[in-house]
Legacy VTK file of the C-alpha trace (Angstrom):
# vtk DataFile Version 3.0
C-alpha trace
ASCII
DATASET POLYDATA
POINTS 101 float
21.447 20.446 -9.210
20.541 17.968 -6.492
17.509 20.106 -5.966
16.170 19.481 -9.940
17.538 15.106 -9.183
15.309 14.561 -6.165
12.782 17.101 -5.784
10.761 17.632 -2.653
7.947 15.338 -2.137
4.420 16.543 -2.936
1.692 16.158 -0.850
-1.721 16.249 -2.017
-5.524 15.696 0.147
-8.103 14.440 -2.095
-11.306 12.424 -2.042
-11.393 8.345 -1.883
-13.299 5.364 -1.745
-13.179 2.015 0.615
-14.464 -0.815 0.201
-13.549 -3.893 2.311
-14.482 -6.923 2.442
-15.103 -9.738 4.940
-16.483 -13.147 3.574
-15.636 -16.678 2.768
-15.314 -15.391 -0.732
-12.735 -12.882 -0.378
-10.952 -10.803 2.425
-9.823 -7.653 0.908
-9.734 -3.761 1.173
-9.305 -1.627 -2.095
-8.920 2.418 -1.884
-10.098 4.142 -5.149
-8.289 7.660 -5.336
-10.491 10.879 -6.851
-9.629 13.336 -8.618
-5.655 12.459 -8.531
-3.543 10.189 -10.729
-3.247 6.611 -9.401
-0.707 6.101 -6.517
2.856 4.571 -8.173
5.669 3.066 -6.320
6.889 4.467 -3.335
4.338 6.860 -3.209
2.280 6.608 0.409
-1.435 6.704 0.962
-2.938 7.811 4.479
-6.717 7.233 4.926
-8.193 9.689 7.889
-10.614 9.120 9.868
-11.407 6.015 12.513
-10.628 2.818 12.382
-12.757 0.687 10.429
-14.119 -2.954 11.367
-15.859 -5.055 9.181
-17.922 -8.275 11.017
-17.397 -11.260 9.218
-19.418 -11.903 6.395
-20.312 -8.034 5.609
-19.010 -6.269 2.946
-19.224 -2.100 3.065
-18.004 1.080 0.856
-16.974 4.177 2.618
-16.627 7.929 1.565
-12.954 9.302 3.617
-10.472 11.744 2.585
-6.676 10.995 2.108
-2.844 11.965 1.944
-1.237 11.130 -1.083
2.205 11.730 -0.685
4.150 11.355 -3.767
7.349 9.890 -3.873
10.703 11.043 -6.157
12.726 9.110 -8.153
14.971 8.509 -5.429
12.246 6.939 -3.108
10.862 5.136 -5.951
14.297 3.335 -6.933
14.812 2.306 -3.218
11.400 1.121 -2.814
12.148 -1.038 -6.194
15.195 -2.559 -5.159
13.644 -3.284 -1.208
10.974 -5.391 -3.076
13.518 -7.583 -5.073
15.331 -8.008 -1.650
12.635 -8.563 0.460
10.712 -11.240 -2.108
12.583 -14.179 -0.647
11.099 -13.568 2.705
7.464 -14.766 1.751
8.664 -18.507 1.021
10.921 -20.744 3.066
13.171 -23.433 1.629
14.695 -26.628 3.761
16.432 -29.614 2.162
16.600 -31.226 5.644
14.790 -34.152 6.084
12.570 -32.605 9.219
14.516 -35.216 12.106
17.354 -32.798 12.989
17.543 -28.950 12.592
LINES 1 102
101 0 1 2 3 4 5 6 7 8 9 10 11 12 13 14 15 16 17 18 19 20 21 22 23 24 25 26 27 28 29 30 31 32 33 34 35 36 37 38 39 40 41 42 43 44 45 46 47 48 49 50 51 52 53 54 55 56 57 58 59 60 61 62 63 64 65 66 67 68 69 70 71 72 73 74 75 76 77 78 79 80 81 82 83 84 85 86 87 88 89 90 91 92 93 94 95 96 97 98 99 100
């Protein structure tokens, strides 16, 4: 029974693409999955290979292969509720006056 709730989790290698980016513009890195559905919540993406750095004002796309790891509907409801818990932790509210804390 417990077996059928929260099944083992499955662990797939599969093709992906990088591209990151490093200008004024933008500073981001996006991994594009092939051949595999899209990664969902609580699922966990592993990129091999070595570490990549990107020089300021470059922008590059990389072939590497990666571990999807797919998470079960236990993970994913954990990783839910974490989120709502942990979204007050990116702002910061005071009502002192900045004189005293």
């Amino acid at each position: 029974m417990m077996q059928a709730l929260f099944p083992p989790r499955a662990v797939e290698t599969v093709n992906c693409t990088i591209e990151i980016e490093n200008t004024f513009e933008s500073l981001h890195a996006h991994v594009e999955l092939h051949d595999t559905a899209p990664a969902e919540v609580g699922d966990e993406v592993l990129v091999h290979g070595d570490m990549i750095r990107v020089p300021y004002g470059q922008k590059i796309t990389l072939q590497r292969q990666a571990t999807v790891t797919r998470a079960n509907w236990l993970d994913r409801q954990i990783t839910k509720l974490t989120a709502r818990l942990e979204f007050t932790e990116l702002y910061e509210v005071s009502f002192s006056s900045g004189n005293r804390l």
